[in-house]
Each structure stands twice: as C-alpha cells, then as structure tokens.
C-alpha positions as CSV (number, residue, x, y, z in Angstrom):
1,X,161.5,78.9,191.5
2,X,162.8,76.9,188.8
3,X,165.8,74.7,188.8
4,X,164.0,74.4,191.1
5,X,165.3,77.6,190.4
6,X,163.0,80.0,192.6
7,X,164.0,83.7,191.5
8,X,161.6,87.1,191.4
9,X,162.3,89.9,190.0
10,X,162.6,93.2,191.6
11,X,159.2,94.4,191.8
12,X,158.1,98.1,192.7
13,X,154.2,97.5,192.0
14,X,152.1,94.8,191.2
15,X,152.3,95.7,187.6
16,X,156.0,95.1,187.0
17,X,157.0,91.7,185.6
18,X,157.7,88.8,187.8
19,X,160.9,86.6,187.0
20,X,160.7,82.8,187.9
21,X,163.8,81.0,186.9
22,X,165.0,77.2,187.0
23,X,162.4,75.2,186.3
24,X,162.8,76.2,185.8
25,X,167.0,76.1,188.9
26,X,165.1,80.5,185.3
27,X,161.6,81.5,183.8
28,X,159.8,85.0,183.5
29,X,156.1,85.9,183.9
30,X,154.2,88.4,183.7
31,X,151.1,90.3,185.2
32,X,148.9,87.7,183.6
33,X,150.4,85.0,185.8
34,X,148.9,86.0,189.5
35,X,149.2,82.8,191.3
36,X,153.2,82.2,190.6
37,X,153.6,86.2,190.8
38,X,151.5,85.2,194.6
39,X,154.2,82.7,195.4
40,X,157.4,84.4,194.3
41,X,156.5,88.1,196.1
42,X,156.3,85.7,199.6
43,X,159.0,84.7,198.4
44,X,160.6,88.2,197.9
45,X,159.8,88.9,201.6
46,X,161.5,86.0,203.1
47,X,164.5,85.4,201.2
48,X,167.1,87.0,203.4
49,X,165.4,85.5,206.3
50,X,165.9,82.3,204.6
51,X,169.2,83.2,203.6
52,X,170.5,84.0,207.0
53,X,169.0,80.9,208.0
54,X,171.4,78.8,205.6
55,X,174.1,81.2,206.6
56,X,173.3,79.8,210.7
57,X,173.8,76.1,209.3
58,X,177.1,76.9,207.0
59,X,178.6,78.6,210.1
60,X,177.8,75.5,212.0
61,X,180.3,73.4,209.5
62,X,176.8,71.9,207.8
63,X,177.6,72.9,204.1
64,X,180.8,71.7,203.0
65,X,183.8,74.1,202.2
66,X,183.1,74.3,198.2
67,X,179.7,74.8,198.5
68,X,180.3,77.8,200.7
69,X,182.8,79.2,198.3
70,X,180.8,78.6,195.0
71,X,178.5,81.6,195.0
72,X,181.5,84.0,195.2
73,X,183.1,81.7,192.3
74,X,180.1,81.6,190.1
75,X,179.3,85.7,190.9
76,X,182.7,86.5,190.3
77,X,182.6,84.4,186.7
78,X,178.9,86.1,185.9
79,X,181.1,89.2,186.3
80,X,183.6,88.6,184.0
81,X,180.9,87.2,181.2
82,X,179.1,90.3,181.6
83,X,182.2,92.8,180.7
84,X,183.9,90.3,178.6
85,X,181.7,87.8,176.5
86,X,178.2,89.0,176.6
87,X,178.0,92.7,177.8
88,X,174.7,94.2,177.5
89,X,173.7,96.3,175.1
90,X,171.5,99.5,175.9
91,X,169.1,99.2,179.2
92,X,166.8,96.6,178.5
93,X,163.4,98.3,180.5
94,X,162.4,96.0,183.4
95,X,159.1,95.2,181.6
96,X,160.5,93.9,178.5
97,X,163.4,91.8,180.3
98,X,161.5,88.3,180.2
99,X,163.1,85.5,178.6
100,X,160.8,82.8,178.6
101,X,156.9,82.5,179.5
102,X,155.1,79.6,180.1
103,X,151.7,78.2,179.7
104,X,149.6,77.4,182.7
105,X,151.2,73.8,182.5
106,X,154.6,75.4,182.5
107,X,152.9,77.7,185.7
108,X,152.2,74.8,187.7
109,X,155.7,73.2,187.1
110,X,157.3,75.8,188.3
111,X,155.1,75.2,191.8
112,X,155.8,71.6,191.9
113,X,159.3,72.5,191.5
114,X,159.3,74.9,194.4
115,X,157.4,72.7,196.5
116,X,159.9,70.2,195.9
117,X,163.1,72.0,196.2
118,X,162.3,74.8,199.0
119,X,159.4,74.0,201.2
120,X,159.9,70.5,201.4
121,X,163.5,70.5,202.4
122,X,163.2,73.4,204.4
123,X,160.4,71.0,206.3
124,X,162.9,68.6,206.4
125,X,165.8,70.3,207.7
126,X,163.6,71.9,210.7
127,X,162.0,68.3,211.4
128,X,165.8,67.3,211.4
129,X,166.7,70.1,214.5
130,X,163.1,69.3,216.1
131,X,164.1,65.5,216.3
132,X,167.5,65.7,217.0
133,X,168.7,64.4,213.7
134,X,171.4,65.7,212.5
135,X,172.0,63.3,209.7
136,X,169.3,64.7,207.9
137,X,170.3,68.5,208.9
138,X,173.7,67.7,207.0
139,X,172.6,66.0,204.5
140,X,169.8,68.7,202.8
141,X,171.5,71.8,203.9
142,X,173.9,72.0,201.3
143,X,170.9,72.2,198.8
144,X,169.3,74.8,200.8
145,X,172.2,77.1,201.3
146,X,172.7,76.7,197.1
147,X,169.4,77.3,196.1
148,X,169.2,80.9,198.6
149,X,171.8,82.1,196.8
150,X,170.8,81.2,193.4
151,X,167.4,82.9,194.1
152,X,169.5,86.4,195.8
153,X,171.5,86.2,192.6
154,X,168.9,85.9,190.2
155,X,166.8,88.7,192.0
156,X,169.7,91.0,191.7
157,X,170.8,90.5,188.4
158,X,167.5,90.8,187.0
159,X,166.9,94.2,188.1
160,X,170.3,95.4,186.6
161,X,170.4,96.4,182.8
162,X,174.4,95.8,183.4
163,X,173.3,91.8,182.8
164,X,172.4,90.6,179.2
165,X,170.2,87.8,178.8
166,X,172.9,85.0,178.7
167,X,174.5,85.6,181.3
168,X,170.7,85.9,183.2
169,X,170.2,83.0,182.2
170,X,172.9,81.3,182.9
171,X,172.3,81.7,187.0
172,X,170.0,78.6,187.0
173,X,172.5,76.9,184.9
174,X,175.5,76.8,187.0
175,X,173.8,76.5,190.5
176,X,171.3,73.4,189.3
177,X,174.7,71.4,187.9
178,X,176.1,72.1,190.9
179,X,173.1,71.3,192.9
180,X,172.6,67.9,191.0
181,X,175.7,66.6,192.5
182,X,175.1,68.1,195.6
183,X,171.7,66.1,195.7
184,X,173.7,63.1,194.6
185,X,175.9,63.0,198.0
186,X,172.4,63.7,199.5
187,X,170.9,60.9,197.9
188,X,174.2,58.7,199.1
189,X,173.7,59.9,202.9
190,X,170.1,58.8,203.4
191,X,169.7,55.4,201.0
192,X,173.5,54.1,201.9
193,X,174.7,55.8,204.7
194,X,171.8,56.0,206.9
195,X,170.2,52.6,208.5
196,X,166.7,52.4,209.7
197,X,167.0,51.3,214.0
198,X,166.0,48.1,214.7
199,X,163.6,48.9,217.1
200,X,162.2,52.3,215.1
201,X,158.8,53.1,215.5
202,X,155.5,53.8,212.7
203,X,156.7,57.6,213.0
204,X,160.8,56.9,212.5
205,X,160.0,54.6,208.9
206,X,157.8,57.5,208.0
207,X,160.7,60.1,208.5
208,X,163.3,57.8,207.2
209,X,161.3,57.2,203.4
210,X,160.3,60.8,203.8
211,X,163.9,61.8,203.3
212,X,165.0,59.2,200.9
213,X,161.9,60.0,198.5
214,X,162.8,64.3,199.1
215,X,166.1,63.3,197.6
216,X,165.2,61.4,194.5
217,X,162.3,64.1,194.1
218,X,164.9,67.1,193.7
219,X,167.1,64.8,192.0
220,X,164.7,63.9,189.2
221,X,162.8,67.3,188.8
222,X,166.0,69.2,188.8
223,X,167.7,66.5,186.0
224,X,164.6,67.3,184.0
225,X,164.8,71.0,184.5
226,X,168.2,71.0,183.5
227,X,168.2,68.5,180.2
228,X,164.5,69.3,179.3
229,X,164.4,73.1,180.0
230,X,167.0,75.2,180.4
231,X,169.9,73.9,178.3
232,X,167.3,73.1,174.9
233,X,165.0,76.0,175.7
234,X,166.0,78.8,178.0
235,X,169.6,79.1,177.2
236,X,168.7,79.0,173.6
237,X,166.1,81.8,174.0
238,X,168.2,84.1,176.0
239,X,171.0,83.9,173.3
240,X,168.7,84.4,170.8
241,X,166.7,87.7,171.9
242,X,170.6,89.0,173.3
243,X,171.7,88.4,169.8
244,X,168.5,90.3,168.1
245,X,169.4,93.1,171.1
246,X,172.5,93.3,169.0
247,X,171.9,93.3,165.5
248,X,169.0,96.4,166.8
249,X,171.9,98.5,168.1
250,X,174.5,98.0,165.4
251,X,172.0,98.9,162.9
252,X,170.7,101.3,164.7
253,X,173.9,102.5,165.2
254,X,175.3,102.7,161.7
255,X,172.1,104.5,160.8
256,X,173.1,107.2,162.7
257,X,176.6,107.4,161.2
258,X,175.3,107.6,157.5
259,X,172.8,110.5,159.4
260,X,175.5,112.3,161.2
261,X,177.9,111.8,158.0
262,X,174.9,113.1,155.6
263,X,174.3,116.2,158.0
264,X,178.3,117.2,157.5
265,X,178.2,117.2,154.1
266,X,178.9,120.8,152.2
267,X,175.9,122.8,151.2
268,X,176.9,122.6,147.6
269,X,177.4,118.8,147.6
270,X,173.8,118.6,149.5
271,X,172.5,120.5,146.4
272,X,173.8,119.0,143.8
C-alpha cells in the first residue's frame, strides 16, 4: 500500500506481478519481492471484507457526504481520461504492466506506510467501538473508507489493459490529495477538538496521544509520499513508458502501411 496507497494486482499464481501503489497512496513489484507480494495477497483476501466494513460506518453517517461521493467522482473522471486523454494503446501483458520497482529500502517503505495508514487506524477505529468512543470512530473513518476504495480501484484497473499507465497511476494521486485533507480535519478533531478528562486514567492519556500521534503519522508519510514520490517519480515514469507504448505502435504501425502499400504495387513496377 502506498499513498499509503495499499493496491495488488490481480494475481492468478504466485508468479504474476504484484502491484503496490502510493507509497507509495502506487508502486509495482515483482516475483523477486516475496515479503510485500506476502502482505498485499492478505491483503487481496480481505479487501472486500474491509470494504464492507467502511461501507457499515458510511451508512452510520461516520464519513461525510463528499467523501462518500468521491470514488464515483474520481472513477467516473479515470473513465473519461482513459477514452479521452490517455487511451491505451495495445494490451499491455499483465507481467510487463509495472511502473515503478523499488529497492529493498523502497520495500520496507511501502510496509511502514501500510502499517501506518491501514492497520493502525483500523486498530484505532475498533478500539474506538470497543471503548465507546465515538470521537475517534468519526474522526479516522473517513481515511479508512478512502483508502478501501483506492486499493479496490487500483486492483481493478490494473488488471485491465483498457487503463494506460497515466491514468494507473494517477489512482494514488487523486485519493492521497484528497486523503491529506481528510487527515487534516482528522488531525483538527483529536489535537483541538478533543480534551483529555480531568480525572482520565494511565490507559485514557495512552489512547488519547495514541490518536493524536496516528494522525500526524499518516499526515507526514502521506505528504512525503505525495511530494517525494509520486508526483517527481511515479507520475513521471508512467507518462514516460505510456508515451514510449506510443511511439512503438505508431511506428509499428506505419511500418505496416509502407508493407501493405509495397505488397499492392504492380508486378511490373515490383520488377523494375
């Protein structure tokens, strides 16, 4: 998960290549990568679970109207880039659809990313229900429910040729800027809006800082994530193998032109 984008790719062997996006909010790795490829196929399994687990909180009124809305927004706009801007050209094979791989440094970002940004507030949010504290329900679920459907989205869209690199890799992009200021109102509900009780116990303070230091976590790996990885080198990377995809088929395309227009020619013309 990167971003921290937590996405895997459709997968039907242990062979096939294992997509980790947002850093990461959108990273791919390979075969040779066993302990992230470990993480993300648990992840695989219980995606929709955690999906319709968001889906129990947004129908609870915990995630704010536009955050419900925005996957349908940013689906329907991935859409439109895909037929209009950046369609893709010739079906990429699911082995050779990588757009970035990381060294082992990279590898264990991506964990500390999904530690921080799933695990962690998942945690949270449960602790939340199991102490009756709503406050901190509200205020991580709408980070939760974002980040389930960024990884659903990636997963699809990496398993479709219909989806060029760009607009793959703009799926992190869109849902960690919209997840940075949804961690922002986060951040506002547990260090301003939330008061320690005056008479709270060793185990209260501990869950109090616990939430305030989740929230700066997520805020600070996803800014770096966003400013430090995928705008300078993940965006750049996707444009640059869709545009090489490009200038393959054209060529390749009026090399079969001069062919077929050779192959018409006249039999005296040929022989002359």
């Amino acid at each position: 998960m990167s971003g921290v984008t937590l996405a895997v790719a459709p997968q039907k062997n242990p062979d096939e290549t294992t997509t980790v996006s947002s850093a990461p909010n959108s990273q791919h790795h390979n075969r040779q990568q066993p302990a992230i490829g470990g993480i993300m196929g648990s992840l695989r399994v219980i995606e929709l679970q955690l999906v319709a687990f968001i889906m129990v909180f947004s129908a609870s009124g915990l995630v704010p109207l536009l955050d419900l809305v925005f996957p349908a927004l940013a689906s329907a706009y991935l859409l439109a880039l895909s037929r209009l801007a950046f369609p893709s050209y010739g079906g990429t094979p699911a082995g050779s659809r990588e757009i970035f791989q990381g060294n082992a440094l990279f590898r264990f970002y991506v964990m500390v990313g999904t530690i921080i940004s799933l695990f962690l507030p998942l945690a949270y949010v449960l602790g939340g229900f199991a102490r009756g504290d709503e406050h901190a329900v509200r205020s991580a679920t709408p980070h939760l429910f974002l980040l389930s459907f960024q990884i659903l989205t990636e997963n699809v869209i990496s398993g479709l040729s219909l989806f060029s690199p760009p607009v793959r890799a703009l799926v992190p992009l869109l849902y960690t800027v919209r997840r940075i200021f949804v961690i922002m109102d986060w951040i506002q509900d547990v260090w301003i809006n939330n008061a320690l009780p005056a008479d709270a116990q060793y185990k209260d303070f501990a869950w109090y800082w616990f939430g305030r230091a989740l929230a700066i976590a997520n805020l600070v790996y996803f800014s770096i994530n966003l400013f430090g990885f995928l705008i300078p080198k993940f965006l750049p990377k996707a444009f640059d193998k869709y545009f090489r995809e490009r200038e393959e088929v054209q060529a390749k395309t009026a090399e079969d032109k001069r062919s077929a227009a050779a192959s018409n020619l006249p039999t005296d013309k040929k022989e002359s």
